[in-house]
BAVEXLUM-799198 format. One line per field, with one value per residue: residue number from 1; residue in three letters; x, y, z of N, C-alpha, C, O in turn. Coordinates in Angstrom, 3 decimals, decimal comma, m for minus. Layout:
! residues N
i	[NUM/...]
aa	[ALA/...]
n.u	[X/...]
n.v	[Y/...]
n.w	[Z/...]
ca.u	[X/...]
ca.v	[Y/...]
ca.w	[Z/...]
c.u	[X/...]
c.v	[Y/...]
c.w	[Z/...]
o.u	[X/...]
o.v	[Y/...]
o.w	[Z/...]
END
This chain:
! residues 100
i	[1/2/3/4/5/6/7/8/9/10/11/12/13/14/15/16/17/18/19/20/21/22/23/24/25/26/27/28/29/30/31/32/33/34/35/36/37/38/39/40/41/42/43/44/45/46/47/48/49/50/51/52/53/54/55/56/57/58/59/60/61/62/63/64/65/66/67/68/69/70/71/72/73/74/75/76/77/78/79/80/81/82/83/84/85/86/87/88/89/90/91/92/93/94/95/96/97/98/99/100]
aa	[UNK/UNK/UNK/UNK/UNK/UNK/UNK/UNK/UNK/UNK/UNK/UNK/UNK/UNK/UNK/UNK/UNK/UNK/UNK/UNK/UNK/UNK/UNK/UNK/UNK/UNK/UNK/UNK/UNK/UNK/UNK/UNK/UNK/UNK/UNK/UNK/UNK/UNK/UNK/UNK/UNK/UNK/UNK/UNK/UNK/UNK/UNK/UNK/UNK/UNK/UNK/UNK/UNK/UNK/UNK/UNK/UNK/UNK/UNK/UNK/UNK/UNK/UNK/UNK/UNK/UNK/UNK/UNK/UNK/UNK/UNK/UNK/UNK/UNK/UNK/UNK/UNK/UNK/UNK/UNK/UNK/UNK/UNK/UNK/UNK/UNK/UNK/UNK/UNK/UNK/UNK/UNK/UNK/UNK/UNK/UNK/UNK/UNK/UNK/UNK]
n.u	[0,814/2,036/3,856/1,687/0,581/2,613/3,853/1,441/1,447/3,862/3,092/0,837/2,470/3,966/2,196/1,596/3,581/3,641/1,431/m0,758/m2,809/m3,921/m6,112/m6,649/m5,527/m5,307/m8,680/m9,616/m11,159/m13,390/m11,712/m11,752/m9,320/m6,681/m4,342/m1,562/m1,770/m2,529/m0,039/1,492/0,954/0,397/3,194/4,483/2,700/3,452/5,935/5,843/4,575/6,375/8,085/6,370/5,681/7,790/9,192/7,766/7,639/10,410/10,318/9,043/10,603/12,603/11,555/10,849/13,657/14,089/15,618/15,791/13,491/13,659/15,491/15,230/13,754/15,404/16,915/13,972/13,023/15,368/14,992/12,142/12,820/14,385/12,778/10,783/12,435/13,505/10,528/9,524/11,408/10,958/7,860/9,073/10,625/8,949/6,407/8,049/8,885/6,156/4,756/2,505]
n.v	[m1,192/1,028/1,786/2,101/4,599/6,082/5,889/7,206/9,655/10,892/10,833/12,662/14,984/15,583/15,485/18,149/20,114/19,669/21,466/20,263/19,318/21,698/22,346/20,748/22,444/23,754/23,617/24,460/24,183/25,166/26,697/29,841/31,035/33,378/32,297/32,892/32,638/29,573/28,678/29,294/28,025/25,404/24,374/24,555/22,728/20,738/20,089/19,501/16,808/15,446/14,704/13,909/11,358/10,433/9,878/7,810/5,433/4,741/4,619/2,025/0,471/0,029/m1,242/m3,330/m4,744/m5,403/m3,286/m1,415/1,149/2,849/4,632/6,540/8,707/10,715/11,967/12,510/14,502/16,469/17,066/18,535/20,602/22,284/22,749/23,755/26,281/27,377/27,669/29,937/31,745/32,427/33,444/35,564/36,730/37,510/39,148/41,079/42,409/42,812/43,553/42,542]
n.w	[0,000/0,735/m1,378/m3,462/m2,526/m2,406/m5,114/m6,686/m5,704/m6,312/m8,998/m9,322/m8,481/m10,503/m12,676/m11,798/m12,225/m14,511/m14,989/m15,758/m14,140/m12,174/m11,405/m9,321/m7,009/m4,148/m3,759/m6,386/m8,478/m10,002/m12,261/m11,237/m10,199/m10,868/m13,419/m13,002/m9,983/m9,446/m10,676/m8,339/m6,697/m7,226/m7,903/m5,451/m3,984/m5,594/m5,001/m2,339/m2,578/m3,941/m2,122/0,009/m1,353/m2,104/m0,036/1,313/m0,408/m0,196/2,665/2,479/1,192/2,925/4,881/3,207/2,811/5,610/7,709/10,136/10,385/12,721/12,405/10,440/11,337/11,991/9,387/8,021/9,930/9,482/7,000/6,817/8,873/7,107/4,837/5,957/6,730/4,226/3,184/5,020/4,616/1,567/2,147/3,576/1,988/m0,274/1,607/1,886/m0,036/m2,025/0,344/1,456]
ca.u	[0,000/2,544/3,844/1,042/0,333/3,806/3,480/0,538/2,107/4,943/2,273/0,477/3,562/4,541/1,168/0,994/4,706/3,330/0,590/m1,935/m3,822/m3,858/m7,649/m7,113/m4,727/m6,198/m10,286/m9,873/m11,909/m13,953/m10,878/m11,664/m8,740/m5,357/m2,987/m0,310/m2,088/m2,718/1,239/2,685/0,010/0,521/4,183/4,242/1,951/4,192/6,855/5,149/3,695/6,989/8,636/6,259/5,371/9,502/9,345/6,524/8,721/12,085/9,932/8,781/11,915/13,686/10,469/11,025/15,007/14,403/16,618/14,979/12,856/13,606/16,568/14,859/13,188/16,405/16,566/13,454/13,446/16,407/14,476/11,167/13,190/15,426/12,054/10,343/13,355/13,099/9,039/9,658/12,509/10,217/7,383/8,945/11,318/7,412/5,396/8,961/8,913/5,113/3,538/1,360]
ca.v	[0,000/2,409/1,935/2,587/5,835/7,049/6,108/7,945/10,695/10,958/11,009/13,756/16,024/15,245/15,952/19,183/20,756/19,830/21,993/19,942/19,438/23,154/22,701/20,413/23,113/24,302/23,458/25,738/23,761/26,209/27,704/30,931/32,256/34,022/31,220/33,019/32,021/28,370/28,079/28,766/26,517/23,658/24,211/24,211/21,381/19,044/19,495/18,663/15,710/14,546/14,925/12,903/10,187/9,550/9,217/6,622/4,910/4,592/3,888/0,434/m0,376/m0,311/m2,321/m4,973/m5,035/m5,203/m2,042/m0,430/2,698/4,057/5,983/7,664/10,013/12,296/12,438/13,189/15,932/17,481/17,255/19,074/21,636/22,810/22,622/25,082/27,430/27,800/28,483/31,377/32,926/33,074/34,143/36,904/37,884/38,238/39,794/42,706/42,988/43,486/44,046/41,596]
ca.w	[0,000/0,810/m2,763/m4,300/m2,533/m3,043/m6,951/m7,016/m5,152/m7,313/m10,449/m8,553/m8,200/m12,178/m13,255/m11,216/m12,360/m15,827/m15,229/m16,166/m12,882/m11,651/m10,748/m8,058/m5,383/m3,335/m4,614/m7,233/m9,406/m11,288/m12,974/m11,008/m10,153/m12,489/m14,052/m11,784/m8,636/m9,771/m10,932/m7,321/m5,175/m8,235/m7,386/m3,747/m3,706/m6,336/m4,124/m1,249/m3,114/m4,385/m1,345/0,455/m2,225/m2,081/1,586/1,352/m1,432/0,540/4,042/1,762/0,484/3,794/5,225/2,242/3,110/7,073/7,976/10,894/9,933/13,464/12,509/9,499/11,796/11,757/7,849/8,063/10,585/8,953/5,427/7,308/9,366/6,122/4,080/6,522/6,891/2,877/2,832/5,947/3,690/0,362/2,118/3,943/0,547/m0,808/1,771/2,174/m1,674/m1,968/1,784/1,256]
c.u	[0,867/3,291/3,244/0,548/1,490/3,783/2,817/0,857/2,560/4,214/1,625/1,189/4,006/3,405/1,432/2,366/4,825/2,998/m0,230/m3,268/m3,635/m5,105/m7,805/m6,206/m5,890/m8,479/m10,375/m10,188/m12,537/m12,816/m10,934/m10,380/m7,431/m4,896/m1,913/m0,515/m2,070/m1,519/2,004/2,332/0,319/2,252/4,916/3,799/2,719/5,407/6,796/4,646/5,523/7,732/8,132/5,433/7,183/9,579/8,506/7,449/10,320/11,805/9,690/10,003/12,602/12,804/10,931/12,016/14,926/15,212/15,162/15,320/13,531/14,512/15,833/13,974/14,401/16,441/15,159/12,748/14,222/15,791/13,549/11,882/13,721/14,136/11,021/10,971/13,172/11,448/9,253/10,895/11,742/9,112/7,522/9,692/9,766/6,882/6,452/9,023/7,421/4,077/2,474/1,229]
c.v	[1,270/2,810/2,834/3,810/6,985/7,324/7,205/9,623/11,304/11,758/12,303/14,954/16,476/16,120/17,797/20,166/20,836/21,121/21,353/19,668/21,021/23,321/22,226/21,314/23,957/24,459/24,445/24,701/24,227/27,341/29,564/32,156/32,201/32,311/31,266/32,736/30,822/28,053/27,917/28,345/25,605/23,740/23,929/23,279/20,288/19,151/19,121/16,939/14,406/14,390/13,645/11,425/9,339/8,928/7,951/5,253/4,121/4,247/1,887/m0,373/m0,744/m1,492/m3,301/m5,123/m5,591/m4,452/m1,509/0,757/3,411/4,908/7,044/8,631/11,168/12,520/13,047/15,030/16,953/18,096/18,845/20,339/22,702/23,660/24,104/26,424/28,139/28,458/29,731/32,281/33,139/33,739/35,633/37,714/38,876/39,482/41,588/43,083/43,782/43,789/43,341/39,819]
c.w	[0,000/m0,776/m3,723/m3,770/m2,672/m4,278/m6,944/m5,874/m5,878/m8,620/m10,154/m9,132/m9,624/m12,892/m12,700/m11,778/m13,523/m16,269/m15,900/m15,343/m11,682/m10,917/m9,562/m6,838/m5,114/m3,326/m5,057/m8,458/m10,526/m12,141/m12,472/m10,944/m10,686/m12,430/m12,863/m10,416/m8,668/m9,912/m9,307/m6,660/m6,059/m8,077/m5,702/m3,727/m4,586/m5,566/m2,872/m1,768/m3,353/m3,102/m0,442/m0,192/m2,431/m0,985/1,550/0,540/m0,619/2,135/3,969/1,382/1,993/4,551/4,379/3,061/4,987/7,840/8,567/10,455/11,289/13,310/12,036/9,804/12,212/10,936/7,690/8,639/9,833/7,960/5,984/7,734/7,898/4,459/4,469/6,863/5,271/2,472/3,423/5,155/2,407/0,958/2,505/2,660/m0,103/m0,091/1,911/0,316/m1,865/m1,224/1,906/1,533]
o.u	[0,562/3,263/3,678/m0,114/1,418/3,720/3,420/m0,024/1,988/4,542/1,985/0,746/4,365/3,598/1,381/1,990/5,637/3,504/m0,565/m4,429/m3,214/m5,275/m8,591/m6,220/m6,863/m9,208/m10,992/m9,337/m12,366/m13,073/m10,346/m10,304/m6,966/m5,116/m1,500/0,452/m1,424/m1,332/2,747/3,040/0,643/2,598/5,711/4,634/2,619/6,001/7,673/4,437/5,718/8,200/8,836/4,745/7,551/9,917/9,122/7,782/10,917/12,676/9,936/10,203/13,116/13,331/11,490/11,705/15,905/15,606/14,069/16,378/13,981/14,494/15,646/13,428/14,179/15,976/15,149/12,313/13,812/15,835/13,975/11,634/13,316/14,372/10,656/10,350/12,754/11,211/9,231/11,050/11,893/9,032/6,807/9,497/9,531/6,801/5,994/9,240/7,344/2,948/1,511/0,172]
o.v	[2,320/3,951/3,744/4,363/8,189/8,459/8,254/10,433/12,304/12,834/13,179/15,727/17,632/17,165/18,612/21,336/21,601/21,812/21,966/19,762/21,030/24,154/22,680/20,818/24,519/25,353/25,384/24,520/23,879/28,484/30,430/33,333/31,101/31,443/30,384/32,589/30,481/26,980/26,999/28,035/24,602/22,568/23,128/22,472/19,090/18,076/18,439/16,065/13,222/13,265/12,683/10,647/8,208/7,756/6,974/4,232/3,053/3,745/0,961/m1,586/m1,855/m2,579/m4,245/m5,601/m6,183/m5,049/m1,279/1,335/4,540/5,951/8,114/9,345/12,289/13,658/14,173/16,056/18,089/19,316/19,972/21,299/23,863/24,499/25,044/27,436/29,290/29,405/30,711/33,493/34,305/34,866/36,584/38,889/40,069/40,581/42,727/44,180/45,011/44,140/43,724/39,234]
o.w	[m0,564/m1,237/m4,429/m4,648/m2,916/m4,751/m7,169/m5,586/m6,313/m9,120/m10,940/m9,981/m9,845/m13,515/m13,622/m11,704/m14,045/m17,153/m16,914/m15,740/m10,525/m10,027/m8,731/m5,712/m5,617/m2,897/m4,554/m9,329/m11,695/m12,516/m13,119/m11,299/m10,986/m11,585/m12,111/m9,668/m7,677/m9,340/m8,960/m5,702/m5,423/m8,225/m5,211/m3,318/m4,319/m5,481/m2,341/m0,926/m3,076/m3,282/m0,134/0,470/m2,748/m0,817/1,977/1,141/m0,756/2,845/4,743/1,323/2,120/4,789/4,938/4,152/5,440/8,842/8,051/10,206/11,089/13,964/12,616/8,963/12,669/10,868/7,192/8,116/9,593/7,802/5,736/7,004/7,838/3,590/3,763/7,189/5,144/1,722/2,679/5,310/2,043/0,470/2,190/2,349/m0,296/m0,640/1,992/m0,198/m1,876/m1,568/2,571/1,297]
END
């Protein structure tokens, strides 16, 4: 199972960096709102997607192999901390560029 929701994770993230699934971030379904709003939630969200459709991926494999998972809660941590230091530096470059 965890496979197949990483795959489909993965496919997710692909699709979405395409730009071909732009409708599903954020339930913006009805095409309402700009292109340029839809590109940086369908970006944000495929790297969220691929990010954790890999993890899911590489949690299975070490499961097949028998290599205890418990370490891989520091890689992960590290990933998460390094991941949230990068969002809090674009949003504040944004909101000091346009106050918003």
């Amino acid at each position: 199972m965890l496979v197949v929701i990483g795959l489909l994770l993965v496919i997710v993230g692909i699709q979405l960096r395409r730009g071909k699934w732009y409708g599903i971030v954020a339930g913006n379904t009805f095409k309402d709102k700009p292109i340029e709003v839809q590109k940086k939630g369908a970006i944000g969200a495929s790297s969220i997607a691929f990010l954790v459709g890999g993890f899911l991926i590489i949690v299975y494999i070490l499961m097949f192999f028998g290599i205890q998972t418990r370490f891989l809660i520091i890689p992960v941590v590290v990933i998460v901390i390094v991941y949230s230091m990068f969002a809090i530096y674009k949003y504040l470059k944004h909101f000091i560029k346009y106050g918003k």
